[in-house]
N, CA and C atoms as a LAMMPS dump frame, in Angstrom:
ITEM: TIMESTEP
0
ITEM: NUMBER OF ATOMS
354
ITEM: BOX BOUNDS ff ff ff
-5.0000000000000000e+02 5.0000000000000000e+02
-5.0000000000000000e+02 5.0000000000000000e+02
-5.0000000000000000e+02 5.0000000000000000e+02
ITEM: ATOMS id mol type element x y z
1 1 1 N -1.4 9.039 14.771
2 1 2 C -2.071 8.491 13.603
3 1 3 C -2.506 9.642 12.701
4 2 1 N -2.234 9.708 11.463
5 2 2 C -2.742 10.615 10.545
6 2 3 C -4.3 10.528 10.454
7 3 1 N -4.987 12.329 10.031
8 3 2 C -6.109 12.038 9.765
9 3 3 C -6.397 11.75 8.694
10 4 1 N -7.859 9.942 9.025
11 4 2 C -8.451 9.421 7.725
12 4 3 C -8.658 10.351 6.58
13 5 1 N -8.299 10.071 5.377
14 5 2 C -8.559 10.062 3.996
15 5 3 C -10.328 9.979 3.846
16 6 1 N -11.027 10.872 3.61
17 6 2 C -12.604 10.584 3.398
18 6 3 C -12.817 9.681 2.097
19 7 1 N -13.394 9.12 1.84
20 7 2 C -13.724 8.196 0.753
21 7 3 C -13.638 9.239 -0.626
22 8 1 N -14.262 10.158 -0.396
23 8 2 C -14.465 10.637 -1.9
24 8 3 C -13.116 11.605 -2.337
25 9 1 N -12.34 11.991 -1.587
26 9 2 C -10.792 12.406 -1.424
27 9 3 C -10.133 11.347 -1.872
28 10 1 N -10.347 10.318 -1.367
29 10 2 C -9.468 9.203 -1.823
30 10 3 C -9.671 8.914 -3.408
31 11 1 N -10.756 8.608 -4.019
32 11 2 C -11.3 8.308 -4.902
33 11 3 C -10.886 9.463 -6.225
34 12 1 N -10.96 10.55 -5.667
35 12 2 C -11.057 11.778 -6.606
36 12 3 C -9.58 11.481 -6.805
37 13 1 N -8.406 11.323 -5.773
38 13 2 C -7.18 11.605 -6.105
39 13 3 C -6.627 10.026 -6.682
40 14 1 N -7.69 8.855 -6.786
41 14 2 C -6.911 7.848 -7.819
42 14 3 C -7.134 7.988 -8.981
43 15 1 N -8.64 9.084 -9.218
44 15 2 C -9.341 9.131 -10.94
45 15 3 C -8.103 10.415 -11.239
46 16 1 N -7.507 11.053 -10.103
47 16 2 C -6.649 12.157 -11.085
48 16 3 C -5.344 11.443 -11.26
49 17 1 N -4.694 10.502 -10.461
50 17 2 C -3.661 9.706 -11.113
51 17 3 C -4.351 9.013 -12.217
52 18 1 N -4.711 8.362 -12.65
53 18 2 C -5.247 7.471 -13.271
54 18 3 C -5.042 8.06 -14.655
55 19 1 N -5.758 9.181 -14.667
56 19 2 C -6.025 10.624 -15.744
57 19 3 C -4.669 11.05 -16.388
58 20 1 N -3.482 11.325 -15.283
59 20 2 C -2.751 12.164 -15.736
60 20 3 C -1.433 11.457 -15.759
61 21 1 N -0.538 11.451 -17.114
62 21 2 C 0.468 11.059 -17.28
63 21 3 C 2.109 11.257 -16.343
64 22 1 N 1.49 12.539 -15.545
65 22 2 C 2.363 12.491 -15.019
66 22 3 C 1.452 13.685 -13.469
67 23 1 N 1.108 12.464 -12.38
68 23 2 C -0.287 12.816 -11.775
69 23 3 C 0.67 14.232 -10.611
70 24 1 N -0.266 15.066 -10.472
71 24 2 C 0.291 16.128 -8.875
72 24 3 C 0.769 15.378 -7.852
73 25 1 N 2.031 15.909 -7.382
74 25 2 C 2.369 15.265 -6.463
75 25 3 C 1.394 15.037 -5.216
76 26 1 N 0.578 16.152 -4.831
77 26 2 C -0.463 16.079 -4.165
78 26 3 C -1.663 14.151 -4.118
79 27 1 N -2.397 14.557 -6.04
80 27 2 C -2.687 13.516 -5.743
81 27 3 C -2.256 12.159 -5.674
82 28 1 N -0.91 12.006 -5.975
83 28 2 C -0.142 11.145 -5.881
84 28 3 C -0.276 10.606 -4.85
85 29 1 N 0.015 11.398 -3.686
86 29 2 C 0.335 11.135 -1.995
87 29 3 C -1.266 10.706 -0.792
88 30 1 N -2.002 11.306 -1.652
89 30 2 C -3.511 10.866 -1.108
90 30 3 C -3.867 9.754 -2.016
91 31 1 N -3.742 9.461 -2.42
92 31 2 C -3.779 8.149 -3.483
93 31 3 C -3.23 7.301 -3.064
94 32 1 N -2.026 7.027 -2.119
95 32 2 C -1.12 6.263 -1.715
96 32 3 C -1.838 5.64 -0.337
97 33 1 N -1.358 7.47 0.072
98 33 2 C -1.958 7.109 1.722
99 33 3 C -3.597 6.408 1.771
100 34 1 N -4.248 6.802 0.669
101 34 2 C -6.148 6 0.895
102 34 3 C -6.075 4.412 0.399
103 35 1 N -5.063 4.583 -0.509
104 35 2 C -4.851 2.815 -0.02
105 35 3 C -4.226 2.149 0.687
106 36 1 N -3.502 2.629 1.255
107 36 2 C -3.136 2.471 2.613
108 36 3 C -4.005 1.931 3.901
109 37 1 N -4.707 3.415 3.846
110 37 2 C -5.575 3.27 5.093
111 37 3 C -6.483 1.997 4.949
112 38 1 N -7.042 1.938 3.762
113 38 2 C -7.607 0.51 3.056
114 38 3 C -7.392 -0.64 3.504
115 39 1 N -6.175 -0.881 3.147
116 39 2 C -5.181 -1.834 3.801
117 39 3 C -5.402 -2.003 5.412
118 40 1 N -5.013 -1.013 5.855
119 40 2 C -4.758 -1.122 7.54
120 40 3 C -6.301 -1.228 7.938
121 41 1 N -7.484 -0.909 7.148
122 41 2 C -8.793 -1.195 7.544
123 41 3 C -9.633 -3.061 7.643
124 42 1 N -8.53 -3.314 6.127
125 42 2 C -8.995 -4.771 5.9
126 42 3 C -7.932 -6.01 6.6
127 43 1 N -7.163 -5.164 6.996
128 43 2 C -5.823 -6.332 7.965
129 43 3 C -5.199 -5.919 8.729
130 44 1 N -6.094 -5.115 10.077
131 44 2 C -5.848 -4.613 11.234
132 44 3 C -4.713 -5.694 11.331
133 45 1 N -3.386 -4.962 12.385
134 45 2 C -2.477 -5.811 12.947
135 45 3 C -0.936 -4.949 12.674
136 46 1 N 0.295 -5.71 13.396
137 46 2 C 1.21 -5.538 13.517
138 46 3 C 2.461 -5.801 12.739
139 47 1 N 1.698 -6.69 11.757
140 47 2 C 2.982 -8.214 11.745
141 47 3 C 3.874 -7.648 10.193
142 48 1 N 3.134 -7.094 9.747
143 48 2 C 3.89 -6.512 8.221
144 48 3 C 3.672 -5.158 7.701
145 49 1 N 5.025 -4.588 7.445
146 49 2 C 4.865 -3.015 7.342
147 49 3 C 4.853 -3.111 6.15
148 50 1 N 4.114 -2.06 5.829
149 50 2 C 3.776 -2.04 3.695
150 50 3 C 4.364 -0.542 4.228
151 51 1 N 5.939 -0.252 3.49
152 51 2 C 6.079 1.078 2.949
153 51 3 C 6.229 1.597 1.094
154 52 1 N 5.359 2.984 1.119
155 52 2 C 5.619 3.412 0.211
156 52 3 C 6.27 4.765 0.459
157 53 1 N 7.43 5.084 0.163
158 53 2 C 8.221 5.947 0.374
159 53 3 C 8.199 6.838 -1.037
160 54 1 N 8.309 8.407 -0.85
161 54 2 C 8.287 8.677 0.342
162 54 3 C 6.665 9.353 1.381
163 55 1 N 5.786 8.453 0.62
164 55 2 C 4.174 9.006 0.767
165 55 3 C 3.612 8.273 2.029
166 56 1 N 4.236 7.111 2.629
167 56 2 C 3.313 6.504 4.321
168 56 3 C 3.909 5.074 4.295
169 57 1 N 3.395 4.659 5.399
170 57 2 C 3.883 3.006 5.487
171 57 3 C 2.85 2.658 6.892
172 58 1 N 2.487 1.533 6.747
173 58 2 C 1.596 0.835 7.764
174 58 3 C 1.684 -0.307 8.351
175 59 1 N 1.251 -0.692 9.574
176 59 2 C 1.936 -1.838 9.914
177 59 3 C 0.096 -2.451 9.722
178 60 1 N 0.145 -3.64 9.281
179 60 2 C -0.962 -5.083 9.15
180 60 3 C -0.752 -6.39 9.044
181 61 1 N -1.714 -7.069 9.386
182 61 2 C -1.734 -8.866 9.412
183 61 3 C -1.122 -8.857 11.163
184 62 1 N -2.768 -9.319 11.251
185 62 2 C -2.975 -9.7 12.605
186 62 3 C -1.649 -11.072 12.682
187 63 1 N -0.633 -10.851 14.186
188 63 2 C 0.482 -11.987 14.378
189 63 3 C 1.103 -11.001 15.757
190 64 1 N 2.138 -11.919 15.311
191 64 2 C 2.869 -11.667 16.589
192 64 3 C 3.556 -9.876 15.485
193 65 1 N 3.939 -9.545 17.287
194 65 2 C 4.189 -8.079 17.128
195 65 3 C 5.698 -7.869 17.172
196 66 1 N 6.106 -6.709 16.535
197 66 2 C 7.545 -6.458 16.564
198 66 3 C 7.892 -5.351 17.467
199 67 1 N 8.712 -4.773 18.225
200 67 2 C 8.437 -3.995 19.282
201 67 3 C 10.267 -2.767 18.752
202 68 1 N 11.491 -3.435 18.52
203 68 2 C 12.376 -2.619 17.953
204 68 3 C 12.457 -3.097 16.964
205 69 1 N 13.354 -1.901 16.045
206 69 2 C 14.396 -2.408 14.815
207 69 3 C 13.512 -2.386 13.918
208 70 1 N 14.247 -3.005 12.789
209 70 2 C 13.01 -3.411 11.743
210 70 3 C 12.603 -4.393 11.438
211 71 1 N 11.336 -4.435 11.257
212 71 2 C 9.895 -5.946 11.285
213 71 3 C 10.565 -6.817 10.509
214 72 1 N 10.363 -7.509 10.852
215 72 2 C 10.405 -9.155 10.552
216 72 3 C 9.755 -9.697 9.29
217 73 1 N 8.567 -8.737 9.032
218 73 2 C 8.031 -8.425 7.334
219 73 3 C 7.991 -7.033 7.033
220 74 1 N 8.156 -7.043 5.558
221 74 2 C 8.308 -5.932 5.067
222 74 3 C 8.172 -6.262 3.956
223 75 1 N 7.044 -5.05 3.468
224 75 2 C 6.627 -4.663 2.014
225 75 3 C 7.396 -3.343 1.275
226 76 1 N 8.273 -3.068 0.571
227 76 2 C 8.151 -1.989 0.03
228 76 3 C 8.39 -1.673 -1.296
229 77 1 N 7.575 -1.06 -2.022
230 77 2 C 7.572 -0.43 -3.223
231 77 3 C 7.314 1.009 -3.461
232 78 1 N 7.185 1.223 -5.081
233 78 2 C 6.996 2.865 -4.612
234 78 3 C 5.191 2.652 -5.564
235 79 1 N 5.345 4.019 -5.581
236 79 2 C 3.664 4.53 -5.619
237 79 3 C 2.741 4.22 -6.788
238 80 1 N 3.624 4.065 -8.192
239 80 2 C 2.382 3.631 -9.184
240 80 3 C 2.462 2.463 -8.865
241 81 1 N 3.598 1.576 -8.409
242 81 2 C 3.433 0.038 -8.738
243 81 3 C 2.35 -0.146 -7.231
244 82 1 N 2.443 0.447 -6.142
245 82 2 C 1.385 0.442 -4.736
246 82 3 C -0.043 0.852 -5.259
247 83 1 N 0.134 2.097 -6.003
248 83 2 C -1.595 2.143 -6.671
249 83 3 C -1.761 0.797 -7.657
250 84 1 N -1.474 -0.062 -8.313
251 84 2 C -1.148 -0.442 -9.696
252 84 3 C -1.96 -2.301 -8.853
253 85 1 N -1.251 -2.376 -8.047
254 85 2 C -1.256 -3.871 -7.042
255 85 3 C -2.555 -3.463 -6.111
256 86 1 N -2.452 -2.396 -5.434
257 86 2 C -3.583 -1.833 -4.92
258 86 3 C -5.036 -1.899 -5.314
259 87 1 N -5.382 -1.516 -6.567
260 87 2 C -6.627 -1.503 -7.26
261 87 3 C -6.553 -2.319 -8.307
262 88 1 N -5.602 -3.388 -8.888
263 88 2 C -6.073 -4.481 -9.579
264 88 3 C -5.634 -4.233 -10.782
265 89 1 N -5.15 -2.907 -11.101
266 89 2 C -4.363 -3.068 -12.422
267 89 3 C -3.091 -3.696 -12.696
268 90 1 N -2.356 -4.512 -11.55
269 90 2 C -1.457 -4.737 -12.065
270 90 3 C -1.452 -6.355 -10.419
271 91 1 N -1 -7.718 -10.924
272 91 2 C -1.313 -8.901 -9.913
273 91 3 C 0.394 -8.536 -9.176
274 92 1 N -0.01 -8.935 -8.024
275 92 2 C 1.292 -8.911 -7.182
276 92 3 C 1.939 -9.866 -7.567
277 93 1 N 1.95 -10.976 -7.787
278 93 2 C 3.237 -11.805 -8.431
279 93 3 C 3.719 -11.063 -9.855
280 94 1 N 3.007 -10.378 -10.745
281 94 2 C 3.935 -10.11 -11.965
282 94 3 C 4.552 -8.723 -11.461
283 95 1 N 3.811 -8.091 -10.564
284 95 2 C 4.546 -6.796 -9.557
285 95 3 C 6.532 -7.296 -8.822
286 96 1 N 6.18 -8.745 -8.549
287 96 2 C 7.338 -9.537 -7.753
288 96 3 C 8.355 -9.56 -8.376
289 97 1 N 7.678 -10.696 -9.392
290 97 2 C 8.507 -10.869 -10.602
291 97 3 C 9.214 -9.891 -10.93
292 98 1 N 8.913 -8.873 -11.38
293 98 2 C 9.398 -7.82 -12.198
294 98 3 C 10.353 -6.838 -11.263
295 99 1 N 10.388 -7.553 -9.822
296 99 2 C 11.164 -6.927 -9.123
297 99 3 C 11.015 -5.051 -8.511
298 100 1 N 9.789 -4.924 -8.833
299 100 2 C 9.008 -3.881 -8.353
300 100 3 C 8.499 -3.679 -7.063
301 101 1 N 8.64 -4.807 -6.237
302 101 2 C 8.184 -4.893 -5.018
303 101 3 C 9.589 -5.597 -4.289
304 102 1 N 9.409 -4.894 -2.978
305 102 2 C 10.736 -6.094 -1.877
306 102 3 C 9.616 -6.672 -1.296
307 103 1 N 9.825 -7.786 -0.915
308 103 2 C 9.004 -7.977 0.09
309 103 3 C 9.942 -9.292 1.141
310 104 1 N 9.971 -9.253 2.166
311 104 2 C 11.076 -10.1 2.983
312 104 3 C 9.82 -10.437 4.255
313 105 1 N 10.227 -11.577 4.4
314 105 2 C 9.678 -12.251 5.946
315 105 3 C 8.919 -13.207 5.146
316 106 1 N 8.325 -14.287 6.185
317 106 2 C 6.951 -15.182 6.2
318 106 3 C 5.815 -15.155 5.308
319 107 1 N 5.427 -13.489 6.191
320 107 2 C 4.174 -13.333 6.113
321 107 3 C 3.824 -11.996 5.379
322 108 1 N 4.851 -11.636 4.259
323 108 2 C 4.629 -10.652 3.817
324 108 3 C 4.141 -10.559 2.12
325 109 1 N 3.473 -11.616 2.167
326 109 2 C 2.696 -12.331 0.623
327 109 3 C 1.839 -11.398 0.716
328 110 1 N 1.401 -10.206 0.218
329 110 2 C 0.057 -9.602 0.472
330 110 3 C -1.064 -9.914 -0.25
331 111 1 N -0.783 -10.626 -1.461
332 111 2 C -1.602 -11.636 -2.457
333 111 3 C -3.091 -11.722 -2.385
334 112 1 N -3.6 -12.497 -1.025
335 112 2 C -4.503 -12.668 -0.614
336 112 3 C -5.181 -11.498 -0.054
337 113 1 N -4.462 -10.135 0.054
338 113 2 C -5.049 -8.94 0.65
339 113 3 C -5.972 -7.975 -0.652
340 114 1 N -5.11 -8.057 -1.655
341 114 2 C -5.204 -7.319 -2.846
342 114 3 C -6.074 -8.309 -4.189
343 115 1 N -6.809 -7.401 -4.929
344 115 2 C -7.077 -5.773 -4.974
345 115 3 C -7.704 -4.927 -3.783
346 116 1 N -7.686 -3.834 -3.348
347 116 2 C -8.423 -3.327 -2.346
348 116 3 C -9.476 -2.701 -3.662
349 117 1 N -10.931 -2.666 -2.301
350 117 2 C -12.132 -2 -3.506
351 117 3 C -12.296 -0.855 -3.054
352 118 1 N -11.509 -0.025 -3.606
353 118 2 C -12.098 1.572 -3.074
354 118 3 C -13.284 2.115 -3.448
């Protein structure tokens, strides 16, 4: 398991994306990964992997577990549209729509998960 993202690390590196038109790859990648961890804090579990490539991916939503291969849900997008759905600037259905997000399986609506409140 990677080490936690401290709150104010996390925070500092979404106000410097946020800021910069074209953000450090640095804070790019702690920006990703702290909503991430977010995520995996507010929907402990197995059942759906959220990747953002090439910055982390997590498995959440308490269910049945996947053990080989690849999960049965799956989230993936890349990093402004994951910060963007993440913190509320942007709703996961017009994220869908717009074909910015995959998302395959059941249970991989994250809808009800998002915005996270950092």
């Amino acid at each position: 398991m990677p080490p936690r993202i401290p709150t104010d690390a996390g925070r500092a590196a979404l106000a410097a994306v946020a800021q910069a038109e074209t953000p450090a790859r640095a804070d790019l990648a702690t920006a990703v990964r702290y909503l991430l961890q977010l995520l995996a804090e507010k929907a402990p579990g197995n059942t759906v992997e959220v990747r953002v490539p090439p910055f982390g991916a997590v498995q959440v939503v308490e269910g049945p577990r996947h053990t080989r291969g690849t999960p049965p849900n799956v989230v993936e997008t890349d990093a402004r549209t994951w910060i963007a759905i993440a913190t509320g600037a942007e709703a996961w259905a017009d994220a869908v729509a717009a074909g910015r997000i995959a998302a395959s399986g059941t249970r991989a609506d994250l809808a009800p998960l998002l915005p996270l409140r950092p």
